[in-house]
TILUMGU-36190 format. One line per field, with one value per residue (C-alpha): residue in three letters; x, y, z. Coordinates in Angstrom, 3 decimals. Each point is the difference from the previous one (the first is absolute). Layout:
BEGIN
aa ALA ...;
east X ...;
north Y ...;
up Z ...;
END
This chain:
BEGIN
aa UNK UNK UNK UNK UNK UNK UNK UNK UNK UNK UNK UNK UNK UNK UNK UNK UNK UNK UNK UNK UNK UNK UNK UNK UNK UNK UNK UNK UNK UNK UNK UNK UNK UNK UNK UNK UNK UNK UNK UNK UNK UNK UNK UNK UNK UNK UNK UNK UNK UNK UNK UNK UNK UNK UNK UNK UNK UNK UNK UNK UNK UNK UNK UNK UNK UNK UNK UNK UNK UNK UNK UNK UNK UNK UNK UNK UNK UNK UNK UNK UNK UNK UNK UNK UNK UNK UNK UNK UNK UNK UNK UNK UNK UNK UNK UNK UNK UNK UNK UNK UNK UNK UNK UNK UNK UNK UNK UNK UNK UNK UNK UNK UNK UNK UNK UNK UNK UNK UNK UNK UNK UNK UNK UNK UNK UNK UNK UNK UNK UNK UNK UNK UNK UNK UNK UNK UNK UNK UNK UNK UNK UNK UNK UNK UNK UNK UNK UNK UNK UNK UNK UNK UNK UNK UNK UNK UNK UNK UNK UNK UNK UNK UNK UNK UNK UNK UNK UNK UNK UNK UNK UNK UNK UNK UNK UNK UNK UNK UNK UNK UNK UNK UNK UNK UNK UNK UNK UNK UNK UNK UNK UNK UNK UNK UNK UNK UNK UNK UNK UNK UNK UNK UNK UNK UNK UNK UNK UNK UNK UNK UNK UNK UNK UNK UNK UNK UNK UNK UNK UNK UNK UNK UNK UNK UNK UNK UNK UNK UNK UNK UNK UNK UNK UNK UNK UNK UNK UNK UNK UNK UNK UNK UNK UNK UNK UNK UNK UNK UNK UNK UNK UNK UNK UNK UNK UNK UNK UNK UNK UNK UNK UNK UNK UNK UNK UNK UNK UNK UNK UNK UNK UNK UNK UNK UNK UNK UNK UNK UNK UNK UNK UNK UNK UNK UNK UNK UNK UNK UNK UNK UNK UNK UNK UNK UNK UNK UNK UNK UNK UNK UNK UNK UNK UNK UNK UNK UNK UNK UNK UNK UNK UNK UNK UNK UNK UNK UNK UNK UNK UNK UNK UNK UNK UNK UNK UNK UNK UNK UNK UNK UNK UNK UNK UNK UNK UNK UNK UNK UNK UNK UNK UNK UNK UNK UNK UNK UNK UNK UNK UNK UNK UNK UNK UNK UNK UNK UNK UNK UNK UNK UNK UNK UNK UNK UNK UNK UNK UNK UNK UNK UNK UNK UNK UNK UNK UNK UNK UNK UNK UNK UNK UNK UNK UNK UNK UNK UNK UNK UNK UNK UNK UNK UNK UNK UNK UNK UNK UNK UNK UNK UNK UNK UNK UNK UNK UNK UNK UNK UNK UNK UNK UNK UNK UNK UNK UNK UNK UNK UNK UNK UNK UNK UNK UNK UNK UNK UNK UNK UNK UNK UNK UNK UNK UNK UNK UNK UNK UNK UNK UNK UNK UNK UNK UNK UNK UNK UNK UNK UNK UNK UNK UNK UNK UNK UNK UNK UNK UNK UNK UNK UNK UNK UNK UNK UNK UNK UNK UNK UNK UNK UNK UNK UNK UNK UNK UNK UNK UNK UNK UNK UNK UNK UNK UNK UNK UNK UNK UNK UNK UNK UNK UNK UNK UNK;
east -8.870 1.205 -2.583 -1.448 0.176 0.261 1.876 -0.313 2.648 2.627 -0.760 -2.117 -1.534 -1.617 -2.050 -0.992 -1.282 -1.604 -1.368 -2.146 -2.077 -3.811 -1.407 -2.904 0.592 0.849 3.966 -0.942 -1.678 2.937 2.322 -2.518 0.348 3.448 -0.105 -1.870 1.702 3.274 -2.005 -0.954 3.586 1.574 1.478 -1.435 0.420 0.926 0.183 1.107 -2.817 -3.386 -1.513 -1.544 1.114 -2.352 -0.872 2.926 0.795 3.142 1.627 3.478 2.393 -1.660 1.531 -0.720 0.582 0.344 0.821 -0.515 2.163 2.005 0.387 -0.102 -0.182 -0.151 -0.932 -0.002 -1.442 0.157 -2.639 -2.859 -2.758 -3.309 -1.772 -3.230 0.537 -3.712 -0.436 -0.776 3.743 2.358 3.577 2.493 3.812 2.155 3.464 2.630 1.589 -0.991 1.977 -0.182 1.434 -0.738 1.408 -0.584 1.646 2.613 -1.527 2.069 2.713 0.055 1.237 -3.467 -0.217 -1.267 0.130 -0.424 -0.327 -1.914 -1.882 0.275 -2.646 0.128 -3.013 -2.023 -3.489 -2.896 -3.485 -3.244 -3.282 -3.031 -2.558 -0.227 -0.196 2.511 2.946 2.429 3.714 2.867 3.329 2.690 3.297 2.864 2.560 -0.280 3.501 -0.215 3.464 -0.113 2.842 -0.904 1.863 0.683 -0.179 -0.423 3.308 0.031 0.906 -0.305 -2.482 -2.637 -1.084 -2.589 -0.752 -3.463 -0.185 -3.243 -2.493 -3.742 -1.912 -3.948 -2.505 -3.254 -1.540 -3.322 -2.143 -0.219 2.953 0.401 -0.587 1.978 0.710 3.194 1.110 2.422 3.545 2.972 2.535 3.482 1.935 3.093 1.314 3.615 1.093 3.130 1.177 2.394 -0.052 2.891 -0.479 3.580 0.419 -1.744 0.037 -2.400 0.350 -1.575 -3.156 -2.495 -1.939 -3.283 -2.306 -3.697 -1.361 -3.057 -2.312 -3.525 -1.580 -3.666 -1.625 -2.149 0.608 -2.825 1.915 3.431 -0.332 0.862 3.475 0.337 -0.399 -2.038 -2.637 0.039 -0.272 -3.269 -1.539 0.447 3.840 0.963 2.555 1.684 2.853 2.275 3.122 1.816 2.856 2.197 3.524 1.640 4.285 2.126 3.139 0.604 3.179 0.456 2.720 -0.207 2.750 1.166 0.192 -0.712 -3.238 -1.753 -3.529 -1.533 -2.090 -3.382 -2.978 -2.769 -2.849 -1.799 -2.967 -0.976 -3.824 -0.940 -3.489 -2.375 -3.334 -1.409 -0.128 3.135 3.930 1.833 3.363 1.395 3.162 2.022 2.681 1.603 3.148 1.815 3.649 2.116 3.877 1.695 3.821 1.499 3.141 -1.584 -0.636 2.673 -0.021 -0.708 -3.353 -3.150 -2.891 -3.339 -3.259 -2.891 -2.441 -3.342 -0.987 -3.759 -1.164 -3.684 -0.866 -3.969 -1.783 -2.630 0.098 -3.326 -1.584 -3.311 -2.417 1.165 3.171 1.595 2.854 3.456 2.998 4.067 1.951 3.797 2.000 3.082 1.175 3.205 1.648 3.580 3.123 4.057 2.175 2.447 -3.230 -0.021 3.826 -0.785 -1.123 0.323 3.588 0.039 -3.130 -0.966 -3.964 -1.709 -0.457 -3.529 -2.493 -1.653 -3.527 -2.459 -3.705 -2.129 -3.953 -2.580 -3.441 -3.206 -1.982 -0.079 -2.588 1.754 -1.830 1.732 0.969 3.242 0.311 -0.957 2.503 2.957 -0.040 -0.269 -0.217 0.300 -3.381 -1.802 -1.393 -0.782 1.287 -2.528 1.574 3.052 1.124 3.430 -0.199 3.709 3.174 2.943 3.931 2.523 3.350 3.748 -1.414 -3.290 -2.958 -3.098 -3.473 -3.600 -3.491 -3.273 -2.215 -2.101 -2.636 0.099 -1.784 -0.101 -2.082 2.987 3.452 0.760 0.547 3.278 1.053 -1.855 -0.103 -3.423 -0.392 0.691 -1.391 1.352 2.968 3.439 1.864 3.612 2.651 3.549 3.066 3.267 0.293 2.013 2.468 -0.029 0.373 3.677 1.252 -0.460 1.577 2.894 0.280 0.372 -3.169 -1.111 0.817 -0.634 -2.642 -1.723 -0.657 -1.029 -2.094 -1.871 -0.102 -1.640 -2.598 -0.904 -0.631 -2.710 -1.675 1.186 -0.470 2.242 -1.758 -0.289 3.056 3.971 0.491 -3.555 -1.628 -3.987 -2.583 -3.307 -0.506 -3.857 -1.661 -3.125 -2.375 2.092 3.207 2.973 0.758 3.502 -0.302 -3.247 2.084 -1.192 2.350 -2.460;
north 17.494 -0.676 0.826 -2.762 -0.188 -3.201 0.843 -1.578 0.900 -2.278 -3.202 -1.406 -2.149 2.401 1.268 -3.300 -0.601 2.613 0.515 -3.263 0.300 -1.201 -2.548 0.117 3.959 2.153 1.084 3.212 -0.731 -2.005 2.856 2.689 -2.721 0.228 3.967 0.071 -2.296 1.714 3.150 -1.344 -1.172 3.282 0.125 0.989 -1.411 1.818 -1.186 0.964 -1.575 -2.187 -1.776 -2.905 -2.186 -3.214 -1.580 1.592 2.943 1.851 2.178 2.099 1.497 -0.721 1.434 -0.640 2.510 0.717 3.609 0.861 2.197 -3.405 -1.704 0.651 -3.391 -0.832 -3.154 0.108 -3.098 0.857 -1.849 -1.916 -2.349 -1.116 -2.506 -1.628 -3.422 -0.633 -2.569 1.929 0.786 2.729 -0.336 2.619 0.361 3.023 1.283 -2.536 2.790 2.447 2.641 1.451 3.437 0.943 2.585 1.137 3.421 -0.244 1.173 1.849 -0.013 -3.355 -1.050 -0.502 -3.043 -1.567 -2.824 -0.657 -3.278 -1.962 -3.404 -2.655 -1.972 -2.127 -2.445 1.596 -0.910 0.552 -1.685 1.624 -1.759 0.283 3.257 3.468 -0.883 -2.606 0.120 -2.474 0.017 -2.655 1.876 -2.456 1.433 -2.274 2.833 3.103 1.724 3.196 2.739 2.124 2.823 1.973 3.281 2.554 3.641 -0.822 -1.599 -4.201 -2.382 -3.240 -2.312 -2.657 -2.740 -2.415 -2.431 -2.485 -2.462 -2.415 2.251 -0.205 2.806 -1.062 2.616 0.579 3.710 0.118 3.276 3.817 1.907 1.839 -3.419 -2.499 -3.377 -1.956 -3.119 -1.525 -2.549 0.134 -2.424 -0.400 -3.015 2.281 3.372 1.142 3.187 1.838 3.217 2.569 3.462 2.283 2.894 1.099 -1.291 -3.546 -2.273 -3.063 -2.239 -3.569 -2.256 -1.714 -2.969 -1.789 -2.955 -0.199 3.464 0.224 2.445 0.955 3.522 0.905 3.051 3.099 3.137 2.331 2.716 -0.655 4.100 1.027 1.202 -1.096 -4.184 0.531 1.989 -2.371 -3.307 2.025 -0.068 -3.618 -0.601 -3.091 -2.586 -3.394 -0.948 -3.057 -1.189 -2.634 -1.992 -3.079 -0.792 3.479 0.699 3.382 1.907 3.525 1.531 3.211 2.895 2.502 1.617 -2.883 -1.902 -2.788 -2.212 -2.571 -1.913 -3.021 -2.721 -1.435 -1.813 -2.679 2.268 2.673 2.538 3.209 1.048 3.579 1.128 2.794 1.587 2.365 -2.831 -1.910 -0.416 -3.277 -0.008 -3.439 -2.047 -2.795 -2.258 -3.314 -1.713 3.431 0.176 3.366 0.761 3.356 0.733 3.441 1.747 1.746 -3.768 -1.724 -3.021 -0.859 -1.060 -0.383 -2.293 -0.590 -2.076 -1.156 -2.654 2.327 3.900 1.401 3.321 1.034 3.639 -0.175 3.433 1.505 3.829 1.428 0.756 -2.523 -0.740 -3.258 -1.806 -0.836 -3.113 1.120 -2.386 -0.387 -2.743 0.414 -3.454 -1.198 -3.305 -1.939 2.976 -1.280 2.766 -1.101 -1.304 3.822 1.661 -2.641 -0.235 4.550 -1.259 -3.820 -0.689 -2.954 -1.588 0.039 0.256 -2.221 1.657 -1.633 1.709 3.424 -0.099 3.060 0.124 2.514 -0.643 2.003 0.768 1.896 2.807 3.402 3.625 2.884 3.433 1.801 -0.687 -1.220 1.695 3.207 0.272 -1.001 4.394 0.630 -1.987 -2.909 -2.638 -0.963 -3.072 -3.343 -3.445 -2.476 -3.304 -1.351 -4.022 -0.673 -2.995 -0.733 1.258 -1.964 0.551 -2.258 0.942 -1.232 -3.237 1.547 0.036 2.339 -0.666 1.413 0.753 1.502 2.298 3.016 2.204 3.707 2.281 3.472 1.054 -0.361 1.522 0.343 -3.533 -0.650 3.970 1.245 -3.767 -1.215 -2.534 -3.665 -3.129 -3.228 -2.221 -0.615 -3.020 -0.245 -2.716 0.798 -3.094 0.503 3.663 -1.470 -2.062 3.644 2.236 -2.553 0.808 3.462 0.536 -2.516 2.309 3.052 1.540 0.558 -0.092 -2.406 2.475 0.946 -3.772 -0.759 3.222 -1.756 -3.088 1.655 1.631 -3.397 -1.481 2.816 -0.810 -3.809 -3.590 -3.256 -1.305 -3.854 -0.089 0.489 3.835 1.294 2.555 0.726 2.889 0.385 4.271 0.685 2.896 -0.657 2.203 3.186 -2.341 -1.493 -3.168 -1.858 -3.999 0.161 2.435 3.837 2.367 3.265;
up 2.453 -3.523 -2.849 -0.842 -3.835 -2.123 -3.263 -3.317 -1.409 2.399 -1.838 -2.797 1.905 1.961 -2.951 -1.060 3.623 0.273 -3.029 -1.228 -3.457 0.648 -2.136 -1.779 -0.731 -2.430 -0.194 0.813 2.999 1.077 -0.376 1.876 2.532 0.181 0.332 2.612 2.332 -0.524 0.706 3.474 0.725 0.038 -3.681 -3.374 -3.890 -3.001 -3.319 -3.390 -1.920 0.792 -2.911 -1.572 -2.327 -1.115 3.437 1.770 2.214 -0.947 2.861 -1.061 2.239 3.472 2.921 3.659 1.904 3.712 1.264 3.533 2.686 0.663 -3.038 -3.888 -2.106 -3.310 -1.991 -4.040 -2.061 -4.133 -1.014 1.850 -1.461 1.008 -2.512 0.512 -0.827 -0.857 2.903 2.830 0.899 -0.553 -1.534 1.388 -1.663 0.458 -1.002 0.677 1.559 2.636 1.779 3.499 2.200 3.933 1.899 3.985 0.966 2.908 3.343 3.181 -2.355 -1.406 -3.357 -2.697 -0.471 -4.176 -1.943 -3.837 -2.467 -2.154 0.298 -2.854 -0.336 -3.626 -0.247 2.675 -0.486 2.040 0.128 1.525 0.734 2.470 0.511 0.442 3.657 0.138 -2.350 -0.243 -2.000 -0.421 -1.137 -1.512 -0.870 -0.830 1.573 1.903 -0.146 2.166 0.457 2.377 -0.006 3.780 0.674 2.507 -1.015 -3.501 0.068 -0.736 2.686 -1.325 -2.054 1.422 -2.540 0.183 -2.182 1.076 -2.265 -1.564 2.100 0.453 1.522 1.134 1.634 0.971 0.212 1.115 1.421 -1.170 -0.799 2.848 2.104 -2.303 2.431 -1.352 -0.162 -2.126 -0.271 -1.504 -1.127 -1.704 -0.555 0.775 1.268 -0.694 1.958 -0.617 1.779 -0.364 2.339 0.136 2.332 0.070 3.600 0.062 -3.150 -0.267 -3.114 0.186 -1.472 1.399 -1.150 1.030 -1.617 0.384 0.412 1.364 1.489 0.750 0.537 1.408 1.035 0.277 -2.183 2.096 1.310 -1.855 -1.553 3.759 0.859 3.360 0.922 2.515 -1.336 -2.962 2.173 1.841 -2.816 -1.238 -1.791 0.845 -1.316 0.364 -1.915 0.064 -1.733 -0.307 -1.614 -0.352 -0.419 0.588 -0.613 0.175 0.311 0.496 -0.227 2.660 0.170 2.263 2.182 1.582 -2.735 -2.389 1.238 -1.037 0.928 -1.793 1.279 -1.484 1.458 -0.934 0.091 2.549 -0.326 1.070 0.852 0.609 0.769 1.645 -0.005 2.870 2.532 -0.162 -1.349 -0.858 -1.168 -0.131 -1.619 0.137 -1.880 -0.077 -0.128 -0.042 -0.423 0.039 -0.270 0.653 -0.699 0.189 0.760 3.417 0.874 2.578 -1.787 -4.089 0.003 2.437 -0.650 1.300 -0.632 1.329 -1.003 0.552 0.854 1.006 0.834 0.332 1.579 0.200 1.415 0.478 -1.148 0.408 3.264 0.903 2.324 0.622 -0.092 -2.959 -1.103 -0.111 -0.441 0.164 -1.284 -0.227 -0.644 -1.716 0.053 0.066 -0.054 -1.008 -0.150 -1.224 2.164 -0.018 1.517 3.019 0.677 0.378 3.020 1.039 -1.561 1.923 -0.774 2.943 -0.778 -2.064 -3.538 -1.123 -1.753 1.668 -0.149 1.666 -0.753 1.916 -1.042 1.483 -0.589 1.387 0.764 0.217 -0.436 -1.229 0.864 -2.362 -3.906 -0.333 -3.219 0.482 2.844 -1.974 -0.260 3.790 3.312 0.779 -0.519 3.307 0.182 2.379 0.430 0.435 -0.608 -1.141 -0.758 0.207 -2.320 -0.697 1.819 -1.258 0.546 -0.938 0.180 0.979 1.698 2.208 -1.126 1.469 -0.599 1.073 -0.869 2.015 -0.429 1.918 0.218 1.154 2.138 -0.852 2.414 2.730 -0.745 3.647 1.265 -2.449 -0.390 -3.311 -1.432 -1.022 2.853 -1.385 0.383 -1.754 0.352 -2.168 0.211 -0.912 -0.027 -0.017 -0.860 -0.120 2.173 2.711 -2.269 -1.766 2.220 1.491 -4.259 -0.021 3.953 -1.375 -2.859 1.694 -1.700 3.141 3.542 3.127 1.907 -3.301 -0.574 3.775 0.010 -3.709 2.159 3.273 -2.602 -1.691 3.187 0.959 -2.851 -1.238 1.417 -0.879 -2.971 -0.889 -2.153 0.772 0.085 -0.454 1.537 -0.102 1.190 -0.247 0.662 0.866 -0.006 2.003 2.326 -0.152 1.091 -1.231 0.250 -0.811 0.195 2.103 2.776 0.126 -0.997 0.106;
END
């Protein structure tokens, strides 16, 4: 595994996260406060000069610094100020300016890979309140302008800029320093991303641009000074983060050695969700109303577009082995999947096949014990576990006029993997309905797509398993797992 550091010095917002001032202290508690968080997160601060002035806490040239066998980071701020504002809060300004290095050494002969820049921040004003055992910050800064120049062996490859504007940062640290729990929001009217990497062999210049910013962050700090995720999750990191946006646009231009490229599209909003902690993983998404084009010179025809009205994905999983069985879930679906007309006439120049909307959602959910940690084998073999359950709750294709659709739901017993060849023996039904398969399968013979015996030999298997449904061309099955047997329609099969 990756060490499992979490730097400072990549953004300015992950000192003021990390780092909240406690009300109804002294300055100079706040700022021993500080130290030794950072202490417990793997990096260390310097500074040129402490000192007090009136009601307010001074701090010159304070550095951040990370230095381990994988990474060396650096984070400068000129000047930093906590005031006590008399009223049981604590006012913290900084520099208006702050600048930032990394570095990783190459490994088996890879290049080293760094990064340098500054962060902007004019305005940026931050707010603490609460106790020594629950402190609580609002950050408002009307602009966040961040530059970030990455290189390879010291040598420049581009610039990365990102500019977040009218931003408010709110969290919540509450526990001991070496047991800090987290949770906070974020929010920016705007984000404006613009990109520019030269690596001598691919070139990527383009912007991106988002509205309504928004993300929250919770979690566990116990165990975040280990190197290696899983011994840090054993003994109680955890985290759950979530972001979000709304009206989204961008364009990239691409050269490599085939060519000129170019990608743009833009959406009305999606998210992304990320969390873990030594029982489970969820990594989730999804968008709406997404529309891409692609034009290139390797491309057979000017231009290819694509869009569909909605996209989900949720990967929920159990990683650490229990007694009992845990949830786990899988959700992959995109809807009205549309592509142009130059991508269909590839294939169906005569239009042969009915060029609706594609739709494919594949929902599942249920249960399952893992007897080893999911984690800690990411390093060596493969995780054992047991399926216990599992509810098909959606199955869902749409596509060129036929339309597939299903849902059941079983239970498993692993005490017998002999009666279905090293398969937990099943019990539990699934239901599907099939229209349109028939009138599809006479397009795609008529087509030539594919021949007369592979369509009769589809036909003979449908027919094994299928009945004549209710409506014209429909098929339905019920497939039952009962009693150690399988059952198609009511007729054993096994």
């Amino acid at each position: 595994m990756k060490p499992l550091k979490f730097a400072g010095s990549a953004a300015i917002l992950g000192l003021l996260a990390a780092n909240p001032a406690l009300a109804d202290v002294t300055p100079e508690e706040v700022w021993q406060n500080w130290q030794d968080l950072y202490a417990v997160s793997g990096s260390s601060l310097t500074t040129g000069s402490v000192a007090r002035e009136g009601d307010t806490l001074v701090i010159t040239d304070l550095k951040d610094i990370v230095d381990n066998a994988t990474t060396k980071s650096e984070l400068s701020i000129g000047e930093l100020r906590l005031r006590d504002s008399g009223d049981g809060t604590v006012e913290v300004t900084m520099s208006q300016e702050a600048s930032f290095s990394s570095s990783t050494p190459g490994s088996d002969g890879g290049k080293a890979m760094g990064a340098s820049g500054h962060i902007k921040m004019p305005g940026i004003l931050g707010t603490v309140s609460g106790s020594a055992q629950e402190m609580a910050y609002t950050f408002n800064a009307p602009s966040l302008d961040i530059l970030i120049e990455p290189s390879e062996d010291g040598a420049s490859v581009g610039k990365v800029a990102l500019l977040l504007s009218d931003s408010i940062s709110k969290y919540k640290l509450t526990g001991a320093a070496d047991a800090k729990v987290l949770d906070g929001s974020f929010d920016a009217a705007s984000a404006a991303l613009n990109i520019e990497v030269i690596d001598g062999e691919t070139n990527v210049v383009g912007s991106l641009n988002a509205a309504d910013v928004s993300g929250t962050m919770a979690g566990t700090f116990t165990g975040i000074e280990e190197e290696d995720l899983a011994d840090a999750l054993a003994k109680g990191f955890e985290f759950d983060t979530n972001f979000g946006f709304g009206a989204l646009n961008y364009e990239f231009d691409i050269t490599d050695e085939t060519g000129p490229a170019k990608i743009m599209g833009g959406s009305e909003g999606g998210m992304f969700q990320m969390a873990m902690n030594a029982a489970r993983m969820l990594i989730a998404g999804g968008g709406k109303n997404v529309a891409v084009s692609f034009s290139g010179a390797q491309l057979p025809f000017p231009e290819v577009n694509l869009s569909y009205a909605q996209s989900g994905f949720n990967l929920t999983l159990p990683i650490g082995n229990a007694d009992d069985p845990q949830d786990f879930a899988f959700l992959a679906k995109i809807v009205d999947l549309q592509v142009s007309e130059e991508l269909w006439s590839m294939f169906d120049p005569t239009g042969a096949l009915p060029h609706d909307p594609a739709t494919l959602v594949i929902d599942t959910s249920g249960q399952a014990r893992l007897t080893s940690d999911l984690v800690a084998s990411a390093t060596g073999a493969a995780p054992e576990g047991e399926l216990h359950s599992l509810s098909i709750n959606d199955l869902t294709a749409r596509v060129a006029g036929a339309e597939l659709t299903g849902s059941g739901a079983f239970t498993f017993d692993n005490t017998d993997l002999t009666t279905f060849s090293g398969v937990p023996a099943p019990t539990g039904t699934l239901d599907l309905k099939l229209v349109g398969g028939n009138g599809l399968l006479d397009k795609l013979v008529a087509m030539g797509l594919i021949g007369q015996d592979e369509a009769m030999g589809a036909r003979m298997m449908l027919a094994m398993f299928a009945k004549v449904g209710a409506g014209a061309d429909e098929l339905t099955s019920q497939l039952e797992f009962k009693d150690k047997h399988f059952f198609a329609n009511g007729q054993q099969l096994q």
